[in-house]
DRENBA-647680 format. One record per residue: x, y, z of N, C-alpha, C, O in turn. Coordinates in steps of 0.05 Angstrom, whole numbers, plus 32768, in hexadecimal, padded with zeros to 4 digits. Layout:
BEGIN
XYZXYZXYZXYZ;...
//
This chain:
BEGIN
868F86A887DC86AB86A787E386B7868F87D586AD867987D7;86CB869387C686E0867B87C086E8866787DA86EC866C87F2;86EA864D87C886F1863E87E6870E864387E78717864E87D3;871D863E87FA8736864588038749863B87EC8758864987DE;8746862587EC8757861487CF8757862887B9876D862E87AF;8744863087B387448647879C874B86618798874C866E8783;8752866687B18758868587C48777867F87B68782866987B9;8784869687A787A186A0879787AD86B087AE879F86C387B5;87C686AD87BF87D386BE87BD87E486C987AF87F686BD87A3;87DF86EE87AE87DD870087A387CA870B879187CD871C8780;87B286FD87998799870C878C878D872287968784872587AD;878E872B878A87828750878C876787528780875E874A876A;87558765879B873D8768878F873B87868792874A879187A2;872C87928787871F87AD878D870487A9879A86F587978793;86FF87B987AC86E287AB87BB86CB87C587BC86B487C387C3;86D887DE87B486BF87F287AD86D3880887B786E9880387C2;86CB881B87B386CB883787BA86BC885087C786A4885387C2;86CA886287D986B3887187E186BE888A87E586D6888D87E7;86AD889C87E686B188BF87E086AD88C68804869A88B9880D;86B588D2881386B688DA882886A988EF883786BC88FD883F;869588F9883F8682890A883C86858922885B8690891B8870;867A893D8855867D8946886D866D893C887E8675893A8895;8656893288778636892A888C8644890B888F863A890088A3;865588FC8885865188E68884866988E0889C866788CF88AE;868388F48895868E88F888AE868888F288C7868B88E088D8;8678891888C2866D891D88E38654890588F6864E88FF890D;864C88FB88D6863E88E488E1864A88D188F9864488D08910;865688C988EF866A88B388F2867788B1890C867588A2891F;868488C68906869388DC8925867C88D78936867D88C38944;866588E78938865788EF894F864D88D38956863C88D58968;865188BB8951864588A5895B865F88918968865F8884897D;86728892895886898889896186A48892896886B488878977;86A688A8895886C688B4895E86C188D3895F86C988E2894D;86B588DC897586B688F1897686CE890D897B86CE891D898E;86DC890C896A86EE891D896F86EB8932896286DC892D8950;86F18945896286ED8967895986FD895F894086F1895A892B;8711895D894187148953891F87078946890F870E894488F8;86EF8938891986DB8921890086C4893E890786BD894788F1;86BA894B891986A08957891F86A3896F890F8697896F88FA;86AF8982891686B689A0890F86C389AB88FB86DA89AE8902;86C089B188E986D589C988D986EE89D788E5870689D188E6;86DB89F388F086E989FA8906870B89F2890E872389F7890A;86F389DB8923870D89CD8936872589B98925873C89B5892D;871B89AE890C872C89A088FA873989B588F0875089B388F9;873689C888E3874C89E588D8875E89DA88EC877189CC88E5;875889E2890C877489EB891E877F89D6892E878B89D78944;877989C58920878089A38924879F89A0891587AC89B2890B;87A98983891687C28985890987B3897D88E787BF898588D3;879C896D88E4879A896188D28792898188BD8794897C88A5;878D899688C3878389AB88B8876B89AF88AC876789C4889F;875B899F88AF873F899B88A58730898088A9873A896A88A6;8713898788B18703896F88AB870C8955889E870E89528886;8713893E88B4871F892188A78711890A88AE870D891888C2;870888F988B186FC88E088AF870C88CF88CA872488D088CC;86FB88C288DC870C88B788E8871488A688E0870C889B88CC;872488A188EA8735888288D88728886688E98733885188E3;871A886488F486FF884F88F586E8884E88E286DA883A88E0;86E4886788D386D2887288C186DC885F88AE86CD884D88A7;86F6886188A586FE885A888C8700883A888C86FE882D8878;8705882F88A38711881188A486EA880488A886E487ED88A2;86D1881D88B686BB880988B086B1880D888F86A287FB8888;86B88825887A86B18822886586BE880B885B86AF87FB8850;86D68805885C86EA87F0885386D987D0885586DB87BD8846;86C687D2886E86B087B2887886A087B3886A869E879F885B;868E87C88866867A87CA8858867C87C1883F866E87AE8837;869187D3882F869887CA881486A187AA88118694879B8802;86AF87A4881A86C28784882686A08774881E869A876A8808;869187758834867C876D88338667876A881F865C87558819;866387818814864F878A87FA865C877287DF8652876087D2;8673877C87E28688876C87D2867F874F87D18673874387BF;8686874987E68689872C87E88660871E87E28657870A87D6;8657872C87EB8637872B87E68636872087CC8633870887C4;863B873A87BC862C8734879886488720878E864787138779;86608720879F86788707878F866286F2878D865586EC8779;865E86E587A9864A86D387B2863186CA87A0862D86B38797;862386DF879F860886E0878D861086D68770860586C38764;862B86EA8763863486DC874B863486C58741862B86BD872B;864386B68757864C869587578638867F8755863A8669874A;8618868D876C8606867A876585F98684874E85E886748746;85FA8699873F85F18696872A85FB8689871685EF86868701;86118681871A8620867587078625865A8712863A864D870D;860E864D87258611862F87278625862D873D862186178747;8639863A8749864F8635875086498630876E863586388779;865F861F877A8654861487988663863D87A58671864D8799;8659863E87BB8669865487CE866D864F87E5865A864A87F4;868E865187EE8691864B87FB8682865B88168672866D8811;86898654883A868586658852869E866E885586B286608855;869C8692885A86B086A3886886AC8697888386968693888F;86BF8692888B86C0869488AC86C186AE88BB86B986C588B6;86CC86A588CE86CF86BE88E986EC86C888DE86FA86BB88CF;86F186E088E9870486E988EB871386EF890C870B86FE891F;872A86DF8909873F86DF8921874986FA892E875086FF8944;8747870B8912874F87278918876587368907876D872A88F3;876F8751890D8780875588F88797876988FB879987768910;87A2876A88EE87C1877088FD87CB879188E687C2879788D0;87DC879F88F587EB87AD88E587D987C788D687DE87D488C2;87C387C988E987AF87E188D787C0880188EA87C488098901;87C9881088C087D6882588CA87BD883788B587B3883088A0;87B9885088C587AD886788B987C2887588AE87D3887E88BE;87C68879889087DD8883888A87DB889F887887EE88AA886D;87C188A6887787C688BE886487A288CC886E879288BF8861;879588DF887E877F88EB888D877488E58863877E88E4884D;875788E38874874488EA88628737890388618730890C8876;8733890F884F871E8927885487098925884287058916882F;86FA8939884D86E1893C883B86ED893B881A870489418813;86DC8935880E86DA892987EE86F0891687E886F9891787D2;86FA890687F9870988FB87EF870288DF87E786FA88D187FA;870388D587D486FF88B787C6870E88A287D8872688A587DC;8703889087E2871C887A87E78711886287D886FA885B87D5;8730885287CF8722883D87C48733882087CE874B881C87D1;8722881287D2872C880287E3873487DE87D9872087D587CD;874587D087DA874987BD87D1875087AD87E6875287B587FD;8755878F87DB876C877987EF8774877287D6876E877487BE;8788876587EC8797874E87DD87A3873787F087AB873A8807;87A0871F87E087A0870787FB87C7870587FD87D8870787EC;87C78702881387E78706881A87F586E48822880A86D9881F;87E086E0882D87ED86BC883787D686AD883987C186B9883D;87D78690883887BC8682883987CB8666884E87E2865F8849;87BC865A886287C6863D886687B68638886D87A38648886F;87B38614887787A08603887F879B8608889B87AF860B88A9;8787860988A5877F860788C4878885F488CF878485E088C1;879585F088E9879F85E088FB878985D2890A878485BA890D;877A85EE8914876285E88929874985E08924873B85D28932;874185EE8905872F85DE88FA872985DB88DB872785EB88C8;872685B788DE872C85AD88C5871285B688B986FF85BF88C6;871485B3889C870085C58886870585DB888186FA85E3886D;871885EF88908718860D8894873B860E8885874D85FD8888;873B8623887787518636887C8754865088778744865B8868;876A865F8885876C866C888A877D8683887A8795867F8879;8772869B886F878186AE885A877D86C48864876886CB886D;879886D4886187A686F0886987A28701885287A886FC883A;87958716885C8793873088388794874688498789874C885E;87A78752883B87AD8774883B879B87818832878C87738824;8792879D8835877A87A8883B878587C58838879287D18849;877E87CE8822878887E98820877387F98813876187EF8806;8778881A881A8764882C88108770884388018784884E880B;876B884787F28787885B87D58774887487DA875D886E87E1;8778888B87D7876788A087D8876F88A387BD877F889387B3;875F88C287AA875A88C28790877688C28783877C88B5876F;878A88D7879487A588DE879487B988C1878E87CE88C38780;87B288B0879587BE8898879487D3889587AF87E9888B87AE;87C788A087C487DA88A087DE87C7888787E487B3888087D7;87D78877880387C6885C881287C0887B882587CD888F882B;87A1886E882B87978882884487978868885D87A0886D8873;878D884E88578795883A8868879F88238869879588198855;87AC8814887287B087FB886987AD87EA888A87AE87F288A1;87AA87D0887F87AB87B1889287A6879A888D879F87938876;87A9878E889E87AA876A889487918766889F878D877388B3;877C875588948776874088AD876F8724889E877187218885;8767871288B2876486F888AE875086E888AD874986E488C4;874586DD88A0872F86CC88A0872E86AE8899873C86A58886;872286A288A48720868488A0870D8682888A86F88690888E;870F8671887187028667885C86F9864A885A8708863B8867;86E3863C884D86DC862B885186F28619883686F886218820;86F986028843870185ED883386F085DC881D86D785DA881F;86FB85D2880C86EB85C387FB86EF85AA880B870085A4881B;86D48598880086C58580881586D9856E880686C9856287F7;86F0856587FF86F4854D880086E38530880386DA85288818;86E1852587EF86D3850187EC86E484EE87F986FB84EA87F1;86D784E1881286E684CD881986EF84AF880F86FF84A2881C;
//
């Protein structure tokens, strides 16, 4: 992770991509969102969505995964390259997540941020804190999701 100081707003990353599967669906569904629209054919036809769609928890945990994977080999990069890396903190939480366009089977989503606001922590010193938008483009170039959330970043150590 970049330390916060280094963190641009308006930097945009791409963080991976993923193809949307029928098994990977129904997967998904039958453990967490079981609704006849993530499970069935069938029942998705006579649904409003008209076919087999992804829940939209499906799509916001591929969105972590990738986020994560991401940030993994960023990480790995940096010490290969000598570089100090910063600690991600916790996240406070996140605001404004709209499902805006159903996924269906074969569909690509590809997912990016972009950091939207950055400031200093009040509550705790060493830390700050940066806002990134979080969006998922299907192949079509429609958003299938978007949202904010927030995470605290580690500060650079200052010499006293």
């Amino acid at each position: 992770m970049k330390f916060w100081e280094d963190i641009v707003v308006g930097e945009r990353t791409e963080v991976g991509r993923h193809t949307f599967t029928a098994d990977g669906i129904k997967a998904f569904a039958r453990r967490f969102d079981p609704q006849a629209f993530h499970l069935d054919e069938a029942a998705a036809a006579r649904s409003h969505f008209g076919a087999l769609c992804a829940s939209g928890w499906h799509t916001a945990s591929v969105w972590m995964r990738l986020m994560v994977e991401y940030q993994r080999h960023d990480d790995e990069a940096r010490r290969a390259r000598s570089e100090e890396v910063a600690t991600l903190g916790p996240s406070p939480g996140f605001r404004e997540l709209k499902w805006l366009k159903p996924v269906y089977v074969g569909d690509t989503i590809t997912y990016a941020t972009e950091v939207i606001e950055k400031r200093a922590s009040n509550s705790r010193p060493g830390w700050g804190l940066m806002s990134i938008r979080n969006t998922g483009i299907n192949q079509k170039g429609e958003a299938a999701i978007s949202f904010i959330s927030v995470a605290f970043v580690e500060r650079r150590k200052v010499a006293a």
